[in-house]
C-alpha positions in Angstrom: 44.4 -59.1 159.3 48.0 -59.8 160.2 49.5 -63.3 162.4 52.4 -62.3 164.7 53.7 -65.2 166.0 55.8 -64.7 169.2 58.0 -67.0 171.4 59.7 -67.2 174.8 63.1 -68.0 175.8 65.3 -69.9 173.6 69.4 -71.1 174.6 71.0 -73.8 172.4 73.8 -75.6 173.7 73.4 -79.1 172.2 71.2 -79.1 169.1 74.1 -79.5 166.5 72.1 -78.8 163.7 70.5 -75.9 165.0 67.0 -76.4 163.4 65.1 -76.3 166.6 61.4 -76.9 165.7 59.3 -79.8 163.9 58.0 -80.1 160.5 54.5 -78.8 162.5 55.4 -76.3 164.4 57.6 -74.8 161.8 55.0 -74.3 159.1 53.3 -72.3 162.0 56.0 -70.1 162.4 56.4 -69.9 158.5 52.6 -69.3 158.2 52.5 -66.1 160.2 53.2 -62.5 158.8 55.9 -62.3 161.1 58.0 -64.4 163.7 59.6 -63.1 167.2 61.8 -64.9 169.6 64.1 -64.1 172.6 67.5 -64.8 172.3 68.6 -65.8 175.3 72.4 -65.5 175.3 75.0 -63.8 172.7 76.9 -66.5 170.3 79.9 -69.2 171.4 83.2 -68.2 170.9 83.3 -65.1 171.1 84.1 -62.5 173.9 85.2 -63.4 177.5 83.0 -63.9 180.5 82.6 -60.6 182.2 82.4 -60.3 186.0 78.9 -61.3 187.5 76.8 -63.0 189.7 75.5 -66.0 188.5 75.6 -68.4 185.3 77.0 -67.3 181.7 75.5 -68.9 179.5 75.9 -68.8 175.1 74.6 -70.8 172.9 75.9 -71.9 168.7 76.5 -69.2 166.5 74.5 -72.0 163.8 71.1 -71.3 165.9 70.5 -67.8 164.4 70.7 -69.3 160.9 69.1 -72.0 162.0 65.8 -69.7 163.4 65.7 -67.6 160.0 65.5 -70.6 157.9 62.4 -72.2 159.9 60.6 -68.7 159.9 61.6 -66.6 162.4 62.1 -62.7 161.6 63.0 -60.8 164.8 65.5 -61.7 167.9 64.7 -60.1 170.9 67.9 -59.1 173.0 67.1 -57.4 176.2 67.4 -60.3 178.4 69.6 -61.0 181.2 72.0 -63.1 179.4 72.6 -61.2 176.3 75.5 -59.3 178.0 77.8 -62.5 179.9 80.4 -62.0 177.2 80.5 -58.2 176.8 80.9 -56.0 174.3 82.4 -58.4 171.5 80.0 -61.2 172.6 76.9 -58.8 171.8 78.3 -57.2 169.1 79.2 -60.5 167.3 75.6 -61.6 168.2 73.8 -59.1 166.8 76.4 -58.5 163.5 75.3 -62.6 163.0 71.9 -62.3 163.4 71.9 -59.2 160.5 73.8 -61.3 158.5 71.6 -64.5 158.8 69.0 -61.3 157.7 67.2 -61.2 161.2 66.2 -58.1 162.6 67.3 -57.4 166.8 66.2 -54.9 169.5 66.2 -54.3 172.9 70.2 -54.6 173.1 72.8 -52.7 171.3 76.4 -51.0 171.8 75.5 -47.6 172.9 71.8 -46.5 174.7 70.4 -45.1 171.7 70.6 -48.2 170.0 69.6 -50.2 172.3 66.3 -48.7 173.6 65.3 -47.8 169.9 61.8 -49.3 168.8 61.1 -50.8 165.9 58.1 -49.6 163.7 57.2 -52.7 161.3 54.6 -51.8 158.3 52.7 -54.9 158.2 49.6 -55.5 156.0 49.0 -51.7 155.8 49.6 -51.2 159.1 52.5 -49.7 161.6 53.5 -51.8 164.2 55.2 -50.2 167.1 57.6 -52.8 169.0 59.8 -52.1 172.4 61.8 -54.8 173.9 63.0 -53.9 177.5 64.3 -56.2 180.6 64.4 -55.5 184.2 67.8 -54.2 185.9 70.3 -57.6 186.0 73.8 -57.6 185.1 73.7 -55.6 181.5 71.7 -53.2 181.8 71.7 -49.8 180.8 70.4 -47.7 183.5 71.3 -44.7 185.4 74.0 -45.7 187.4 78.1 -46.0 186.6 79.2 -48.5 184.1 82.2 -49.3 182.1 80.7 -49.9 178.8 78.2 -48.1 177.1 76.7 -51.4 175.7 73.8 -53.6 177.0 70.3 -54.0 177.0 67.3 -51.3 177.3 65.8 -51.1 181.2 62.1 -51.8 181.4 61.8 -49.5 184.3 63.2 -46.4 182.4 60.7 -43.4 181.7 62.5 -43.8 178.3 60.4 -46.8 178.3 57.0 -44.8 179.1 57.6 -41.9 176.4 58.3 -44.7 173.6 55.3 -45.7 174.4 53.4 -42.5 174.1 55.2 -41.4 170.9 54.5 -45.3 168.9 50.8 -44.7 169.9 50.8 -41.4 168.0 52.3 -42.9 164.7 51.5 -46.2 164.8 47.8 -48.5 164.7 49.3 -50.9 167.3 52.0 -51.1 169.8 53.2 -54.1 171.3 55.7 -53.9 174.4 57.9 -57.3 175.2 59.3 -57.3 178.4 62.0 -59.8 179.9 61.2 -59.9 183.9 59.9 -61.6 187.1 60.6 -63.7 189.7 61.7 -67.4 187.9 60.1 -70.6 188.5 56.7 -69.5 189.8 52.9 -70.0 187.9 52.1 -66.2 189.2 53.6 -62.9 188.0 54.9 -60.4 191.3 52.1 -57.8 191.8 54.4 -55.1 191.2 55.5 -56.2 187.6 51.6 -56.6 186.9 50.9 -52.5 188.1 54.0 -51.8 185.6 52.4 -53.6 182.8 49.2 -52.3 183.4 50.7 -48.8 183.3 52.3 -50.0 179.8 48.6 -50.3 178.6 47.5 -47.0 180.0 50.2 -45.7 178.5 48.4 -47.0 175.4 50.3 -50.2 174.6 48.1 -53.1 173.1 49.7 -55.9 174.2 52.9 -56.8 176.5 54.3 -60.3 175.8 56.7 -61.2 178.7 59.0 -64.0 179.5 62.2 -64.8 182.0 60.3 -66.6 184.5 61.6 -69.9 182.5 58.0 -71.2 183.2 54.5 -69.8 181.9 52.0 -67.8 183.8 48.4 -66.4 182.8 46.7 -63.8 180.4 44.9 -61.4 181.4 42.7 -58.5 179.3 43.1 -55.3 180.9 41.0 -52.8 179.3 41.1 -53.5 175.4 45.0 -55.1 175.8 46.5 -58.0 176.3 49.2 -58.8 179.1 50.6 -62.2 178.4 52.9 -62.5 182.0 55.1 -65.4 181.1 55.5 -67.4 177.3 58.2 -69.6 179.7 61.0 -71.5 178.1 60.6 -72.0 173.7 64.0 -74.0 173.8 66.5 -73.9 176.6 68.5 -76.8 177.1 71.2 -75.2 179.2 71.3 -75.2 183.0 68.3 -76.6 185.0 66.7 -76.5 182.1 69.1 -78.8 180.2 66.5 -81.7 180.5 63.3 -80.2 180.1 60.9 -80.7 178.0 59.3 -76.6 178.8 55.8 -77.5 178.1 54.4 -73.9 177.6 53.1 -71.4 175.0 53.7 -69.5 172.5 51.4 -67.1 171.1 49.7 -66.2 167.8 48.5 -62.2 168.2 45.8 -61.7 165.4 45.8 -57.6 164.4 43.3 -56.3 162.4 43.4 -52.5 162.0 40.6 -50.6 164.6 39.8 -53.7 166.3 41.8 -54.9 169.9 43.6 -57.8 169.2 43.1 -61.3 169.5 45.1 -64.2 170.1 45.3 -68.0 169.7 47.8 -70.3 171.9 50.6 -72.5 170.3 50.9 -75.0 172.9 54.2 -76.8 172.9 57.4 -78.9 174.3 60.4 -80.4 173.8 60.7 -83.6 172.4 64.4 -85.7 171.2 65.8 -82.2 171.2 63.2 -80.3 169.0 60.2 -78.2 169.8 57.0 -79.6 169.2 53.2 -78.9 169.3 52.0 -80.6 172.1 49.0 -82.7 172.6 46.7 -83.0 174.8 48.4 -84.9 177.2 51.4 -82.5 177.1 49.3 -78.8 176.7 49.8 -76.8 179.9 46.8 -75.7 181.8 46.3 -72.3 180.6 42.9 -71.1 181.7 43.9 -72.6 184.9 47.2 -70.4 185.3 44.6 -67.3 184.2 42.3 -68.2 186.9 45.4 -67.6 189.2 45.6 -63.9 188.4 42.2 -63.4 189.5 40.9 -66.2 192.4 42.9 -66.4 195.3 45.8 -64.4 193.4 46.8 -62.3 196.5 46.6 -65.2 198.9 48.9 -67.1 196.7 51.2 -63.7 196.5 52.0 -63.9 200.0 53.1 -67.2 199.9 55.5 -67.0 196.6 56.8 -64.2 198.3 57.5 -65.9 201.5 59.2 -68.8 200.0 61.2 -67.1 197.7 62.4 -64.4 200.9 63.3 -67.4 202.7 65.5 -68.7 200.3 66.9 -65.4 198.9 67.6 -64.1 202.9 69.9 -66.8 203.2 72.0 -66.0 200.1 71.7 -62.0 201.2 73.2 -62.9 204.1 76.0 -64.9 202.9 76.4 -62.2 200.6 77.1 -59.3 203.2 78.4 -61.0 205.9 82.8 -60.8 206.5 82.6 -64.6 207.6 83.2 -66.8 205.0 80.1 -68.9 204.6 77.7 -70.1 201.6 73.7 -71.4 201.9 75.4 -75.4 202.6 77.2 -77.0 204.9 79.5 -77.8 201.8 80.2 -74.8 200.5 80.8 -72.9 203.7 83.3 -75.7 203.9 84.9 -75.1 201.0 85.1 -71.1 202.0 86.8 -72.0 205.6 89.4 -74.0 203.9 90.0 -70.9 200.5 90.4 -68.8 203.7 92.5 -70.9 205.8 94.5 -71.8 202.5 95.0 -68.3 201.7 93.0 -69.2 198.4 90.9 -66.9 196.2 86.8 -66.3 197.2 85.3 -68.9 195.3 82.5 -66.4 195.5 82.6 -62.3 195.0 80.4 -61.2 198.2 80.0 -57.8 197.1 79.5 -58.9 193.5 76.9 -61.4 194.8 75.3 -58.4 197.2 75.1 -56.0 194.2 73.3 -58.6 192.2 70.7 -59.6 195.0 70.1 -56.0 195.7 69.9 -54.8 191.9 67.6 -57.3 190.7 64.2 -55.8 191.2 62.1 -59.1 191.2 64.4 -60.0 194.3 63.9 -56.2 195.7 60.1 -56.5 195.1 59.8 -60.2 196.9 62.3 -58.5 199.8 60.0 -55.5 200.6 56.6 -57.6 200.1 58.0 -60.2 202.9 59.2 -57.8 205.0 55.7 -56.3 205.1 54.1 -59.4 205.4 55.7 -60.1 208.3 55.2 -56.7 209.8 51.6 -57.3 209.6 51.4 -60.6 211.1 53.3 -58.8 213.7 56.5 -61.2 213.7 59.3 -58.8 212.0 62.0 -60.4 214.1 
């Protein structure tokens, strides 16, 4: 039997040192047969913010270093983030990481590389890996870019036939996936049909984070479909204060046998990531539960919060007069007009993004219809 040990989301602004977990929690790490993480943002330093909706975020170069010597093995790049500096911010990212002698995927500087699995001979066994994000600014996807760089598109068939071909060659294949809609305990309904269809395909397992927060388990078939490992370490942006109590988890793979799992419950603590207590372990069986009782009721209204906030921003987003979603910042576009001043927001950038993210497409269409069937589309 072989541990994989695999973590959500980590961004490190302020953690000079870079040594992000405790004594505890890194013999954990060290203990297993092999270590995963998401690396949520390309290195400091390097690269110039590239035009896009939304934060840019990059974290200490030291961190990757920092992550090999406490036990981790792989960096997962297809995330959302990994692109905010372009080109020479992911290529100096991932030319680090190799250096500090940590393996990457799901990112790279042309398509090939960057949707190329990974097959890992563990314990006797081949273990098939894909690391794939949904369609945010980076992306490699069908439609006109300026660089061939990015990260690999979890809703590309290229997706489906890696799938198909690991399951030929290898005795397990495990899918991670970097989507959702953020800040929620339940994953969207269409993102679970996708993952489902990543374990008919004949993945064993699909480990998934971006939702900054973390959601249920669920056994479909004889796989695993972990919907949200939430934040590892992130102390940048909202999360700058945080202390991300969530889970990481410990996949147990024993050749002919589904897998198994145990949960590494932890949190931040005086800026390093610790295994949390009792008082401080999330409810997990409780977040399960949600996928199961009362999971569509409490679809509709996720759904229907998140339209109601979103709508507002589409509409700033597409409308000629200069406005924002508060009083303040629709202020402060009257005056950049009347001031001949610069947008201090891109409308069309801001539409593209709203419009290309798919959590926000699926939460648009699913509201829409919600409200059709109430029999109040207005």
């Amino acid at each position: 039997m072989i541990k994989i040990f695999a973590c959500g989301d980590i961004v490190n602004y302020n953690n000079v040192n870079c040594s992000l977990l405790s004594p505890e929690l890194e013999e954990i790490v060290k203990a297993a047969d092999y270590s995963v993480f998401n690396f949520e943002a390309p290195i400091q330093g390097v690269g110039t913010p590239q035009l896009k909706s939304g934060p840019h975020h990059a974290q200490r170069p030291k961190t990757l270093e920092g992550l090999k010597v406490q036990g981790f093995d792989l960096a997962l790049l297809a995330n959302n983030h990994i692109f905010d500096y372009g080109y020479e911010g992911l290529n100096a990212t991932i030319n680090l990481a190799h250096k500090c002698g940590l393996e990457t995927i799901g990112a790279g500087l042309d398509k090939e590389s960057a949707y190329a699995p990974m097959i890992k001979k563990l314990g006797g066994m081949k273990i098939g890996i894909i690391n794939a994000c949904e369609a945010q600014f980076g992306v490699i996807n069908d439609f006109d870019r300026v660089t061939e760089a990015g990260f690999a598109w979890v809703n590309s068939p290229v997706i489906d036939q890696t799938i198909l071909d690991l399951k030929v060659i290898c005795d397990f294949v495990l899918v991670f996936a970097h989507a959702g809609l953020e800040n929620y305990p339940i994953p969207l309904k269409e993102w679970r049909a996708r993952y489902r269809h990543f374990c008919d395909l004949g993945a064993d397992a699909i480990i998934c984070s971006h939702p900054h927060v973390p959601q249920g388990i669920e056994e479909y078939g004889s796989s695993l479909i972990f919907y949200s490992l939430g934040n590892f370490y992130f102390d940048g942006g909202r999360s700058a204060n945080s202390e991300n109590q969530s889970f990481a988890v410990l996949l147990k793979i024993e050749k002919n046998l589904p897998i198994s799992f145990e949960p590494v419950y932890h949190y931040t603590s005086n800026g390093l990531v610790d295994v949390a207590r009792d008082n401080k372990k999330i409810d997990l069986d409780y977040l399960s539960k949600l996928l199961n009782e009362n999971y569509y009721q409490e679809h509709e209204v996720m759904v229907m919060e998140a339209y109601n906030k979103f709508k507002k921003q589409l509409v700033c987003a597409v409308t000629d007069f200069p406005i924002d979603t508060t009083v303040k910042g629709t202020i402060r576009e009257l005056l950049n007009k009347v001031l001949g001043r610069p947008k201090a927001l891109s409308r069309e950038l801001a539409a593209m993004h709203l419009i290309r993210n798919e959590a926000y497409y699926y939460v648009t269409r699913n509201a829409l219809e919600i409200k059709v069937r109430r029999g109040s589309l207005k």
